[in-house]
C-alpha positions as CSV (number, residue, x, y, z in Angstrom):
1,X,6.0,22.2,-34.0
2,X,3.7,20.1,-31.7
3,X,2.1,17.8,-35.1
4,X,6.1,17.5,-36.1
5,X,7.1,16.2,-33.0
6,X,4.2,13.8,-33.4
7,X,4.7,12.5,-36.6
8,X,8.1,11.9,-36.1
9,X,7.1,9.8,-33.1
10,X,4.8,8.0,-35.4
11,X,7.5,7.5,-37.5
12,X,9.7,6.0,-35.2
13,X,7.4,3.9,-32.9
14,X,9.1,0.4,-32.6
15,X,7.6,-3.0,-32.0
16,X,9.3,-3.7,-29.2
17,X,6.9,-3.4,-26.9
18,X,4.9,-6.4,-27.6
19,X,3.5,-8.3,-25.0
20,X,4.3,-5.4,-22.7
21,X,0.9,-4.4,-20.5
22,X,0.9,-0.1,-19.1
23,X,-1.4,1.1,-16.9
24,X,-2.1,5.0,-17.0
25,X,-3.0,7.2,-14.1
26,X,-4.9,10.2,-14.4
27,X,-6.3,12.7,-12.3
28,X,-8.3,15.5,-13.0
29,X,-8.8,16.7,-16.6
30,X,-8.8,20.2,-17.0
31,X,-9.4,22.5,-20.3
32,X,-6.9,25.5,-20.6
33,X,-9.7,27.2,-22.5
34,X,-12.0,27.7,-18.7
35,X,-9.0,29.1,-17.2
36,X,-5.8,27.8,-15.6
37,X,-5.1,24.8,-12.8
38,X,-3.4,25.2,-9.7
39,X,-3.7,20.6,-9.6
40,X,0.0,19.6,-10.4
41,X,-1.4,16.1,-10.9
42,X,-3.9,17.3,-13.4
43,X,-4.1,17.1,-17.0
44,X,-5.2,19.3,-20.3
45,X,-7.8,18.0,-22.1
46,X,-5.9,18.4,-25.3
47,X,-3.1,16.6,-24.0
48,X,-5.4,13.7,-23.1
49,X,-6.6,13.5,-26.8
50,X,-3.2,13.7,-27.8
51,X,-1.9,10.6,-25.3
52,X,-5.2,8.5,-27.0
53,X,-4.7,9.3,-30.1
54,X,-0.7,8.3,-29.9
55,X,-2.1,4.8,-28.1
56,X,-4.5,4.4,-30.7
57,X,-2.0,4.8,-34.4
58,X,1.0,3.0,-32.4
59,X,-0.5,-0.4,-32.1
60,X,-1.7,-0.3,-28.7
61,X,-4.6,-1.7,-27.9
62,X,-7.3,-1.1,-24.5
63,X,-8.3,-3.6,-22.3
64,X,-10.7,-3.7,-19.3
65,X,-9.5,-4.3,-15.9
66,X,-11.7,-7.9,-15.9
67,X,-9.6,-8.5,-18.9
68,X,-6.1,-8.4,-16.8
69,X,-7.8,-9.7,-13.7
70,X,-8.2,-13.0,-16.6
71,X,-4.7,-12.9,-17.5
72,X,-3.5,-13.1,-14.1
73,X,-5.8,-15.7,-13.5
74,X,-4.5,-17.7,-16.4
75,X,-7.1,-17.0,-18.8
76,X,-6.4,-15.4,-22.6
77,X,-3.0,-13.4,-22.3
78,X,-3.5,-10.0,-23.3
79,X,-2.9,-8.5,-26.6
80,X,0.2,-7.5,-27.4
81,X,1.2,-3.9,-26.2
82,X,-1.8,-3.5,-24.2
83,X,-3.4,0.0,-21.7
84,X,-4.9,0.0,-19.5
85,X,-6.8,3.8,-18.9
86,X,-7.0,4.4,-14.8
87,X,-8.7,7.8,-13.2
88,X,-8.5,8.3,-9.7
89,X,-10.1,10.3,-7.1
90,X,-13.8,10.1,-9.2
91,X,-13.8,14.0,-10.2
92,X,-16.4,15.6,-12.1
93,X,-14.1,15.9,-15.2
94,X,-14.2,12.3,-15.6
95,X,-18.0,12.5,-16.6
96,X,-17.8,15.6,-18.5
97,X,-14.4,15.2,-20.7
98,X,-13.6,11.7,-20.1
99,X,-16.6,9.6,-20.6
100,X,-17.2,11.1,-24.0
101,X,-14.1,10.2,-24.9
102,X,-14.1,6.4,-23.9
103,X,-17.1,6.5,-26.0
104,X,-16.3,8.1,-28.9
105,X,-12.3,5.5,-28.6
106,X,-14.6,2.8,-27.1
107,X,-11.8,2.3,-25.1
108,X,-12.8,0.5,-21.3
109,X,-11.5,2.5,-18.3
110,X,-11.1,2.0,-14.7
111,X,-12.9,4.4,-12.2
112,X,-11.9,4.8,-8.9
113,X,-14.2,6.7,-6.4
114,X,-13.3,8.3,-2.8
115,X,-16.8,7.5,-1.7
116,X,-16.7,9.7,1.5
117,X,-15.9,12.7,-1.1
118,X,-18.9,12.0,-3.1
119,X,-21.0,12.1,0.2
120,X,-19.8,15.2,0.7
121,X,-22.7,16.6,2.6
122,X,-24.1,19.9,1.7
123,X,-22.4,22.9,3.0
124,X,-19.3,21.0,3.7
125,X,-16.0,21.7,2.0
126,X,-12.7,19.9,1.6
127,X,-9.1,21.0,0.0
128,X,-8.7,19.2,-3.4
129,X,-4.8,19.7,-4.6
130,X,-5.6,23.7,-3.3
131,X,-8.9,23.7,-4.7
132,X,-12.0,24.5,-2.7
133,X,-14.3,21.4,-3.2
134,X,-17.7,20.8,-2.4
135,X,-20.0,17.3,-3.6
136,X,-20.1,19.2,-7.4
137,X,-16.6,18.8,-8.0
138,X,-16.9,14.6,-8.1
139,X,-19.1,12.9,-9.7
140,X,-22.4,11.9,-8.7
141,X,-24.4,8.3,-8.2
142,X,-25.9,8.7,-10.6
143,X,-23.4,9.4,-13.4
144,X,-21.7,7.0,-11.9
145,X,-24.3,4.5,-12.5
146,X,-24.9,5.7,-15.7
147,X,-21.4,4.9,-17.2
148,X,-20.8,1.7,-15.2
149,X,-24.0,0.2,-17.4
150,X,-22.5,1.4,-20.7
151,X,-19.9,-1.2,-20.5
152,X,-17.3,1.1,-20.4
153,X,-16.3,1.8,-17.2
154,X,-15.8,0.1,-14.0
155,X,-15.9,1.1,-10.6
156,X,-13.2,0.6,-8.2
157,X,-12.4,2.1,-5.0
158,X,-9.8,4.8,-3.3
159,X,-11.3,4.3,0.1
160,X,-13.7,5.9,2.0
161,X,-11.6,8.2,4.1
162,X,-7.8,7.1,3.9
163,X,-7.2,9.7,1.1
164,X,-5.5,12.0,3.3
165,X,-2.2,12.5,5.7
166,X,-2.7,11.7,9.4
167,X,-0.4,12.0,12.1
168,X,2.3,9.6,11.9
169,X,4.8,10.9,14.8
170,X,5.8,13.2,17.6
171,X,6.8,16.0,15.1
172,X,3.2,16.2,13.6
173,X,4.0,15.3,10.3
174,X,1.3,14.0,8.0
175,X,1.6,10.6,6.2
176,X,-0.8,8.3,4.1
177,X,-3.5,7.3,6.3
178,X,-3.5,3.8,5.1
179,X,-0.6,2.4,5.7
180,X,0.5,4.3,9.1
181,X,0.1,3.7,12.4
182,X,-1.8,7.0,13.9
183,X,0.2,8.7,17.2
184,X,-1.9,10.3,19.2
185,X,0.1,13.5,20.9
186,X,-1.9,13.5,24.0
187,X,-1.1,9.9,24.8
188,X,2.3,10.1,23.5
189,X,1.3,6.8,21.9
190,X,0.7,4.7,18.6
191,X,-1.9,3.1,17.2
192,X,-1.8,-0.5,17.5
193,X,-1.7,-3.0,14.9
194,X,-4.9,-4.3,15.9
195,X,-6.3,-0.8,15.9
196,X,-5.0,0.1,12.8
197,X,-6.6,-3.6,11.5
198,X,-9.9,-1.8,12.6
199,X,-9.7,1.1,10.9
200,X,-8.8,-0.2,7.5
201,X,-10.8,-2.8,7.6
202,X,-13.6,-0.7,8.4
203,X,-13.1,2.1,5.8
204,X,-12.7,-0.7,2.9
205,X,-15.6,-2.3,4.0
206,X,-18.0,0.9,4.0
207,X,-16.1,2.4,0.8
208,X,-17.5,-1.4,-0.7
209,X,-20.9,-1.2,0.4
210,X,-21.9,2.3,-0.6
211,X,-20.8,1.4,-4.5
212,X,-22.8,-1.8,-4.2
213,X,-25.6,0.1,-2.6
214,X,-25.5,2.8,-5.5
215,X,-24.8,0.8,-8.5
216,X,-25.8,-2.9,-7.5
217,X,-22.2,-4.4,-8.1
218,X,-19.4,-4.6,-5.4
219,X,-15.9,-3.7,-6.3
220,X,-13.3,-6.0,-7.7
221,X,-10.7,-3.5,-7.6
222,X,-8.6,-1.4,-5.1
223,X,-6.8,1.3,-5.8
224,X,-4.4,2.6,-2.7
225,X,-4.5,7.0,-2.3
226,X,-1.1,8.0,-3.1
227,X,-0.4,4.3,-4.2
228,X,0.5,3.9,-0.4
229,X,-0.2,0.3,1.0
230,X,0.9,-2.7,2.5
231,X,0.6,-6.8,2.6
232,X,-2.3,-6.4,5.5
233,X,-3.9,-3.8,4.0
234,X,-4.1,-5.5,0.1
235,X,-4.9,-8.5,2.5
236,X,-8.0,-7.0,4.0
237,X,-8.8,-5.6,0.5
238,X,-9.1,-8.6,-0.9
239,X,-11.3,-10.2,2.2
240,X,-13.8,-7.7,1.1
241,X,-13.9,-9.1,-2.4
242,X,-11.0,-6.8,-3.8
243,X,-8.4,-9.0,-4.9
244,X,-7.1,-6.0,-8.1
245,X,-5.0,-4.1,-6.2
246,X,-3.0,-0.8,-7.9
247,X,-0.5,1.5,-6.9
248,X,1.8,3.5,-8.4
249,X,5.4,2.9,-9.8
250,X,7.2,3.1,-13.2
251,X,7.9,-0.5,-13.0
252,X,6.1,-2.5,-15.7
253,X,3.0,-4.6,-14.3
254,X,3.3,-8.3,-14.9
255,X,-0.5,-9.2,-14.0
256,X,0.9,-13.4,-13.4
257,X,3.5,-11.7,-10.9
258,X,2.2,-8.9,-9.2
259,X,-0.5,-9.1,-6.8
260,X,-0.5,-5.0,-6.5
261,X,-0.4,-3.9,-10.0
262,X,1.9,-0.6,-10.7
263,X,0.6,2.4,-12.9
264,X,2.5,5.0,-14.3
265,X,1.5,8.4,-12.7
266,X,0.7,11.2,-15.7
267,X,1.2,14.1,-13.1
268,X,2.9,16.7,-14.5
269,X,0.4,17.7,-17.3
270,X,2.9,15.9,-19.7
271,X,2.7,16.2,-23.8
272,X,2.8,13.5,-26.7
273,X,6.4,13.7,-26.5
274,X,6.4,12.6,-22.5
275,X,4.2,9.9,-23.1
276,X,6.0,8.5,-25.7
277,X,9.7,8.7,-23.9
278,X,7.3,6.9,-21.0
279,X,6.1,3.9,-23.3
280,X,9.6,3.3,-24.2
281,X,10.8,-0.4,-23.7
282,X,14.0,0.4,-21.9
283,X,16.0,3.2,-20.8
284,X,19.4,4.2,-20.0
285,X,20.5,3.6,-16.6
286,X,20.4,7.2,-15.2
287,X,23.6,8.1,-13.0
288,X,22.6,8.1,-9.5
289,X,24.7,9.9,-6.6
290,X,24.1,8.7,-2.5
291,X,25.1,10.9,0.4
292,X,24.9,8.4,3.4
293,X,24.3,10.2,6.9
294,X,24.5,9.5,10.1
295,X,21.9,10.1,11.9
296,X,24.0,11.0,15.1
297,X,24.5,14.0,13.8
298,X,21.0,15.2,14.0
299,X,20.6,14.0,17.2
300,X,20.4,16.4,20.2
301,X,19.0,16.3,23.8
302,X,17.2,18.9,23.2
303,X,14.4,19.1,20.5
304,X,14.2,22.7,19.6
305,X,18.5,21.7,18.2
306,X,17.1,18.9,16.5
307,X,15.2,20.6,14.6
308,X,17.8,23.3,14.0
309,X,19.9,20.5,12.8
310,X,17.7,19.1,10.5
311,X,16.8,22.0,9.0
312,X,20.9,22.6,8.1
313,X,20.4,18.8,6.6
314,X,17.9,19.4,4.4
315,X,18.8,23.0,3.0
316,X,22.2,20.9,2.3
317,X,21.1,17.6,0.5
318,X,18.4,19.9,-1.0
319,X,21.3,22.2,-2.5
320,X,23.4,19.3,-3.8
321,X,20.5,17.8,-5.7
322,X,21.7,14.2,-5.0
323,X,19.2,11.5,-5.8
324,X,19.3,9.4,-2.4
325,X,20.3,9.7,1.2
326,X,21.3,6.7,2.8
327,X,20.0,7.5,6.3
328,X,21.4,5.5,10.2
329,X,18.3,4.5,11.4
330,X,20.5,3.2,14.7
331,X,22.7,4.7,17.3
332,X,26.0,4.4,17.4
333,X,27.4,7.4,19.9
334,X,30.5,5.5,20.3
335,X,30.8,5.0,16.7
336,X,32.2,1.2,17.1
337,X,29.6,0.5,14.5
338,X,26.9,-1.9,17.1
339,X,23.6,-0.5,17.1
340,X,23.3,0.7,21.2
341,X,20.1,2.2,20.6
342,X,17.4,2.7,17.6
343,X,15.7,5.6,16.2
344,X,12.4,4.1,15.8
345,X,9.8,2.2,18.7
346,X,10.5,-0.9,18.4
347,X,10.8,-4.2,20.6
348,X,13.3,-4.9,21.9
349,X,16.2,-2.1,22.2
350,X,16.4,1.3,24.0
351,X,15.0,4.1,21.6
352,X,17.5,6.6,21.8
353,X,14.9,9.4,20.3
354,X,11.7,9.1,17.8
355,X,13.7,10.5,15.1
356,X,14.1,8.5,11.8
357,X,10.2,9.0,10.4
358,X,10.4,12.4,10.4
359,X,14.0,13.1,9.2
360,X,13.3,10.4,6.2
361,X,9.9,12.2,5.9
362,X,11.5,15.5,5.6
363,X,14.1,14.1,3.1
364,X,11.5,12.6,1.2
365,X,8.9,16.0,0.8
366,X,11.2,18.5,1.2
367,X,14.6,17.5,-0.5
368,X,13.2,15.3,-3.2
369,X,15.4,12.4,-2.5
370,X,14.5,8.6,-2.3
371,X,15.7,7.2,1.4
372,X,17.1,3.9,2.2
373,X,17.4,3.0,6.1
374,X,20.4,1.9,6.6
375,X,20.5,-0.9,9.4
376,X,23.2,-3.5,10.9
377,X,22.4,-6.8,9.8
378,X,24.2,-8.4,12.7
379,X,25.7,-5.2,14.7
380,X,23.5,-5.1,17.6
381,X,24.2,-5.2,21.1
382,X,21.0,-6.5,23.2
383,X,19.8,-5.3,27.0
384,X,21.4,-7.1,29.7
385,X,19.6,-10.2,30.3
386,X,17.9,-10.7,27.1
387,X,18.6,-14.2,25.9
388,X,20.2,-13.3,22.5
389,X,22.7,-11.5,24.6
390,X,24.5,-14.3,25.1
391,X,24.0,-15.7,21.3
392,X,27.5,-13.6,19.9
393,X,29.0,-14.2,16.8
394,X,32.3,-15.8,18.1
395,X,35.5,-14.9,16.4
396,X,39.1,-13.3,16.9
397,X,38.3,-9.6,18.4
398,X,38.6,-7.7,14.9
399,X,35.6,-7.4,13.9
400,X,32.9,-5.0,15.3
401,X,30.9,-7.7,17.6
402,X,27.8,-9.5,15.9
403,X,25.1,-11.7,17.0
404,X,25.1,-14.8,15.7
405,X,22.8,-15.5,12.4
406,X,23.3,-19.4,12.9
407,X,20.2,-18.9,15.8
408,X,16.8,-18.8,14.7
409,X,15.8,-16.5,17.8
410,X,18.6,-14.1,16.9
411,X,17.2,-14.7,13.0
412,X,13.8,-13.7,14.5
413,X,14.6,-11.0,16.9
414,X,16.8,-8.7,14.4
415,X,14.2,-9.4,12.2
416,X,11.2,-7.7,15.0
417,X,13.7,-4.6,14.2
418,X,13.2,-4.8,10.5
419,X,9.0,-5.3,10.7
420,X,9.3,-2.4,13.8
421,X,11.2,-0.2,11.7
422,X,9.0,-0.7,8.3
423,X,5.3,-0.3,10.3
424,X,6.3,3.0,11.8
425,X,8.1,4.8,9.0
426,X,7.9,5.7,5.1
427,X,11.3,5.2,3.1
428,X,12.2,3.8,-0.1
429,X,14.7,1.4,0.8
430,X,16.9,-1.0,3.0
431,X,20.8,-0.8,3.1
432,X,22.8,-3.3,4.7
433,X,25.8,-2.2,6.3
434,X,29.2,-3.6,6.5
435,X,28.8,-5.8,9.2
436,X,27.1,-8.3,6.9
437,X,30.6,-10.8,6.7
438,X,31.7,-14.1,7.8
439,X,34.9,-14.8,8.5
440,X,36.5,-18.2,8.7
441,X,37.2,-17.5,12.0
442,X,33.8,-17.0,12.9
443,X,32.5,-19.7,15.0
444,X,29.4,-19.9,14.0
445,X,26.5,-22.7,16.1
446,X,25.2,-24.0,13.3
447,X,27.9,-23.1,11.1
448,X,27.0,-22.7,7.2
449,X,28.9,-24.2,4.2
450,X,32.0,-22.3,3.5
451,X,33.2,-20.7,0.5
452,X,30.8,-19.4,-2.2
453,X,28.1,-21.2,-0.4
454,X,28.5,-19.1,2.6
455,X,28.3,-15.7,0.8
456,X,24.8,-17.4,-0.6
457,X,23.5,-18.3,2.7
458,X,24.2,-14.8,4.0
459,X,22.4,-13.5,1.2
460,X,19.5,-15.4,1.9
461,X,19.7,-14.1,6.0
462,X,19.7,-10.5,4.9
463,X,16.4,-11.5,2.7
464,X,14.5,-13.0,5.6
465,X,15.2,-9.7,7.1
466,X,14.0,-8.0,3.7
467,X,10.6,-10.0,3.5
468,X,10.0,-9.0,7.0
469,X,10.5,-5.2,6.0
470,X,8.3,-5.5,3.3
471,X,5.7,-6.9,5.1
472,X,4.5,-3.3,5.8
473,X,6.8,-1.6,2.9
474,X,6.7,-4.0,0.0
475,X,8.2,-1.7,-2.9
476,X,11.3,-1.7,-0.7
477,X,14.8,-1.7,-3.2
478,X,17.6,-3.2,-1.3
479,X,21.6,-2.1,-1.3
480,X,24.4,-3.7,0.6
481,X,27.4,-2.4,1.5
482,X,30.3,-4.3,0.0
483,X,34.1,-4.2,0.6
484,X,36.5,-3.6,-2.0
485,X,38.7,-6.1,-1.2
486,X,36.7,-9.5,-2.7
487,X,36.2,-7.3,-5.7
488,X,40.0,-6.9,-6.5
489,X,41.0,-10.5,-4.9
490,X,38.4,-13.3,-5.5
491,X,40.5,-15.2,-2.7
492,X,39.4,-13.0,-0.6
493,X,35.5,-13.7,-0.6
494,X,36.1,-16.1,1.9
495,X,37.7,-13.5,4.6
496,X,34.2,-11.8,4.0
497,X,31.4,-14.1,2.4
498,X,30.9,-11.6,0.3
499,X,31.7,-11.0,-3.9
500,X,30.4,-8.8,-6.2
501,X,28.7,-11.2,-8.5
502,X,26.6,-12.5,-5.5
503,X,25.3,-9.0,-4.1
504,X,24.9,-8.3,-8.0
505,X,22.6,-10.4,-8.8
506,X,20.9,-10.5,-4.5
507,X,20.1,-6.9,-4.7
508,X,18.9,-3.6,-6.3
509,X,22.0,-1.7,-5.7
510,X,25.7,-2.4,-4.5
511,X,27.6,0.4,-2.0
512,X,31.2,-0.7,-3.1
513,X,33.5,1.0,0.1
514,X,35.9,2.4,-2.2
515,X,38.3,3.4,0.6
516,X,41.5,1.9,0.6
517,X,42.1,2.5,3.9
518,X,40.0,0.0,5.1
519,X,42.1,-2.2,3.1
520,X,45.2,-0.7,4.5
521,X,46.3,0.0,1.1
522,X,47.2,3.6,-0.4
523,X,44.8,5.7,-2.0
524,X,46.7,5.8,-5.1
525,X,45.3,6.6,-8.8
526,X,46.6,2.8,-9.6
527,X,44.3,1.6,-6.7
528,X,40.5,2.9,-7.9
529,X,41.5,2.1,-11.3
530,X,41.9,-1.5,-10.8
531,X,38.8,-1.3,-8.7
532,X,36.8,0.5,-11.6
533,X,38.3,-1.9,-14.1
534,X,37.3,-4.8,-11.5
535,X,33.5,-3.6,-11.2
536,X,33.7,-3.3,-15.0
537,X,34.3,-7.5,-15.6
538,X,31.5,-8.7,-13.9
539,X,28.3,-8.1,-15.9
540,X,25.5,-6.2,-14.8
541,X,27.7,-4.7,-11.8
542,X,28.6,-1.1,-13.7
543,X,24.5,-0.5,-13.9
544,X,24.1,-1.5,-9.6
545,X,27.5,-0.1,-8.2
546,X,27.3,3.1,-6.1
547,X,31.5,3.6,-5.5
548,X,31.2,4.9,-2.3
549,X,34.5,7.2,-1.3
550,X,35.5,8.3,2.4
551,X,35.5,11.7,3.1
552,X,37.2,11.0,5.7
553,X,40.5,9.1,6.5
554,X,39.8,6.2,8.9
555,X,42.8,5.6,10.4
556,X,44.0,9.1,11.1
557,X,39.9,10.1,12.1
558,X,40.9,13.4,10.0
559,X,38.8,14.7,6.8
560,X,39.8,14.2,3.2
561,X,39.5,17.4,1.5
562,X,36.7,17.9,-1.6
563,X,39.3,18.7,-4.2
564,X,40.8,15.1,-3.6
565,X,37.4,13.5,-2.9
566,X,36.5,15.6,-6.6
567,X,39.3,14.0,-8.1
568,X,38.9,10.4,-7.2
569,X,35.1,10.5,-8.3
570,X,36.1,12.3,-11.5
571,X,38.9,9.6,-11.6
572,X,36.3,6.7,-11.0
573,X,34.1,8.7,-13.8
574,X,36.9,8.0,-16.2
575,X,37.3,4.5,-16.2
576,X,33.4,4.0,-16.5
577,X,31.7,4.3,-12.9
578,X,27.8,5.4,-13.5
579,X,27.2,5.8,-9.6
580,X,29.1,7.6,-7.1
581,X,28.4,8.7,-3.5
582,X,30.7,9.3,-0.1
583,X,30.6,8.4,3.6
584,X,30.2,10.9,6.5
585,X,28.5,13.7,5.3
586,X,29.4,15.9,8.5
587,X,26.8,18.9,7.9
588,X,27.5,20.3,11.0
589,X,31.2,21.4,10.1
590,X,30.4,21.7,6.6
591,X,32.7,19.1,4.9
592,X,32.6,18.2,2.3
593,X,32.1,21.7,1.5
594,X,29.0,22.1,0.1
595,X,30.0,24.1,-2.7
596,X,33.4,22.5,-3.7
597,X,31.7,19.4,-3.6
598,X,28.6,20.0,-5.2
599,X,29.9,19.5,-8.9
600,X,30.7,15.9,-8.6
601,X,28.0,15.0,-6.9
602,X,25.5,16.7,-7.6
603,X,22.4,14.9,-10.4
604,X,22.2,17.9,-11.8
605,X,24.4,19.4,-15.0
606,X,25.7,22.3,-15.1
607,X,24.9,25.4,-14.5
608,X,22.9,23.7,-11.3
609,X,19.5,23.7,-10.7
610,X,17.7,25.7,-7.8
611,X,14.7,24.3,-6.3
């Protein structure tokens, strides 16, 4: 069955992945025949062969990591449908079952060593992936040297030390050492940036010297542990002469774009078949479904409850299987939408509690979804007697109350909250909430064109706030919330600057507010289908828009019950809506109910998957 399956791939590879460069990850290569592996991100041996093979009868051809560093330099393009071979962590395999290989394919390959693993000193012992390591499990200098002067292979490094989880907040819990900021528990204190600056720099600089000292070439290349890094960090990188920087993402690398390079993680162990669905051109937009939470409900004085109530959280979004939780990352006890308080140090407002790193965190490891912080992008209401206090968004009282984005020093101080919230915790991406509007009425300073031009230039505010995000967090996705009413009335873009077509084409993802009631209209069947059919006109906006329902009723503050929330997302379903999600999830009371609810939204089909 497995050659079958094989030559019918052969038979149906397609050209259309010219001029398309992949990188390939790989880990450990392990042979089925000396036993079993425990390594999730290994691979078999046989499997390996199999991928190389595949690469090598479907067109695709290897090229050398100084070959793409030339493309992106503006030298010879690369060769249509072009590999790149990667192998981190410098295992012993790689010598053994690799290097043979790459000889026998003459096929180039790029090498990257944890140098502070092969000095290993003897008698020590490290945890590889659950396997008891000492220096014989990696390569040594000598191999190493060996295969760099065939020609083959070049050496890149995966840090010194940074390959490992270090504390990253009160809770204890363990995140890439690169790109966080230690906290130290005894000083109930974080690392500064400067300190952080120190220790990075230092690390690159002594993982550079001991592969120059041992093989009497520096490295050109970094490749970040767990593809974890940041702007400084690829910045200090490239200070100490490595200006190839990798990571890890399905995205497809553009070497004239990118300045950090993604590869395509072969964890998994995965067959021919894999491989091949991997390598194909496009793919259907997968159905995504979004709980959003408030954060406020995890909250309590007392830690021990927090916990208790993040544990209830994450047995609930873990049993629903969505794919993302859109996560507060403010405070809003008096739910009048203004951020009172953050949950995240920052500069400039109160902290109500240290909480969003490790609830997204926890979400992250533990639930298997993708997190987006959602933030105000004008909500905010300043200490007494800081001077954007008095910089408010002026306009006629119905509106939650905003600062006012005409200001550069209100443009720069919400944007401190977005570079605060990015350097001190690990998500996936930003959501904008629905505060991000202009009115007419709005008397702005320095007011902005009106009209279309107005939604644009509020576009281009909430990117500011995004480039300052990914300052520390550059894979960042984006999503803004978006209200249904410019979508079924293009008249009534300027009540909001906002329109579909505009936050179609500004960001990754669209939260359409499919709740009538904030429209004051009724939630009838003839209502969603006009707004389905409405999404459905504007091109491009069925494959971004997440139709967010209310599962509750805003005016009457009473819950909507799942059989009518099931109905309107089956009904949305109908007339062609790809992504659904709702707004509150109240864990604590258990509504939605978890199990009446879980069939519309959850990602998996039917009968449901247990993790």
């Amino acid at each position: 069955m497995r050659y079958l399956m094989l030559a019918l791939l052969l038979l149906l590879a397609v050209p259309a992945h010219a001029g398309r460069l992949v990188i390939l990850s790989y880990h450990d290569i392990h042979d089925p025949a000396q036993g079993p592996t425990t390594d999730p991100d290994a691979t078999s041996l046989d499997h390996l062969v199999g991928h190389l093979e595949y690469l090598h009868a479907n067109g695709w051809t290897a090229v050398s990591p100084a070959q793409v560093r030339s493309a992106a330099q503006g030298g010879p393009a690369l060769p249509d449908k072009a590999f790149l071979l990667t192998f981190d962590d410098g295992l012993e395999s790689f010598y053994t079952r690799v290097y043979p290989l790459l000889q026998a394919y003459r096929y180039p390959a790029l090498l990257a060593l944890v140098t502070g693993w092969i000095e290993t000193a003897p008698g020590d012992r490290l945890d590889y992936n659950g396997r008891d390591c000492d220096a014989s499990c990696f390569v040594t200098w000598a191999q190493v040297r060996e295969m760099q002067r065939s020609g083959l292979v070049e050496i890149a490094s995966h840090s010194d030390a940074l390959h490992e989880g270090i504390v990253g907040n009160p809770q204890g819990n363990l995140l890439p050492s690169a790109v966080t900021r230690r906290y130290d528990p005894a000083a109930g204190s974080y690392e500064t940036e400067a300190a952080w600056r120190e220790r990075i720099t230092e690390d690159l600089a002594r993982s550079a010297a001991l592969i120059r000292e041992h093989t009497g070439q520096s490295p050109h290349a970094i490749v970040w542990p767990y593809g974890a890094f940041n702007r400084p960090a690829r910045e200090i990188a490239a200070t100490l002469g490595m200006a190839m920087s990798l990571t890890l993402s399905d995205a497809v690398p553009d070497p004239a774009r990118d300045r950090t390079l993604p590869r395509l993680l072969l964890g998994g162990d995965p067959g021919v078949a894999d491989l091949a669905w991997q390598l194909m051109p496009t793919h259907d937009v997968e159905p995504r479904r979004v709980v959003q939470v408030d954060l406020d409900y995890v909250y309590d004085p007392d830690p021990a409850q927090r916990e208790r109530n993040l544990s209830q959280l994450l047995d609930r979004i873990k049993r629903m299987d969505v794919d993302q939780v859109w996560l507060q990352a403010y405070a809003d006890p008096d739910g009048d939408g203004v951020a009172d308080a953050l949950y995240f140090p920052n500069r400039h407002l109160p902290m109500r509690a240290d909480l969003f790193s490790r609830v997204a965190w926890q979400l992250q490891t533990r639930a298997g979804v993708h997190v987006y912080a959602w933030m105000p992008a004008l909500a905010f209401r300043p200490r007494a007697g800081d001077p954007v206090a008095s910089l408010a968004l002026a306009g006629d009282g119905k509106d939650v109350a905003r600062l006012d984005p005409s200001q550069p020093v209100v443009r720069a101080w919400i944007g401190d909250l977005y570079e605060d919230l990015a350097s001190h915790a690990k998500f996936d991406g930003l959501l904008f909430s629905d505060d991000a509007l202009l009115r007419d009425t709005d008397r702005l300073h320095d007011a902005p064109p009106a009209g279309a031009a107005r939604t644009a230039w509020l576009v281009d505010y909430t990117h500011e706030l995004i480039e300052r995000a990914r300052r520390w967090r550059p894979q960042l996705r984006t999503a803004r919330n978006l209200f249904a009413a410019p979508v079924l009335d293009g008249k009534a873009e300027a009540w909001f600057a906002q329109s579909l077509p505009a936050l179609v084409a500004g960001y990754d993802e669209v939260g359409l507010m499919a709740m009538p009631q904030l429209d004051v209209a009724k939630p009838s069947r003839a209502w969603f289908e006009r707004l389905a059919a409405a999404v459905a006109a504007v091109p491009g906006a069925r494959e971004k828009t997440v139709f967010e329902l209310a599962a509750q009723d805003w005016r009457t503050r009473q819950p909507i019950d799942a059989a009518t929330l099931l109905a309107r997302m089956r009904l949305l379903q109908v007339h062609g809506a790809l992504h659904l999600g709702y707004y509150p999830d109240d864990f604590p009371a258990d509504h939605p109910q978890l199990e009446r609810i879980r069939p519309g939204i959850s990602s998996a089909t039917y009968p449901y998957k247990e993790r």
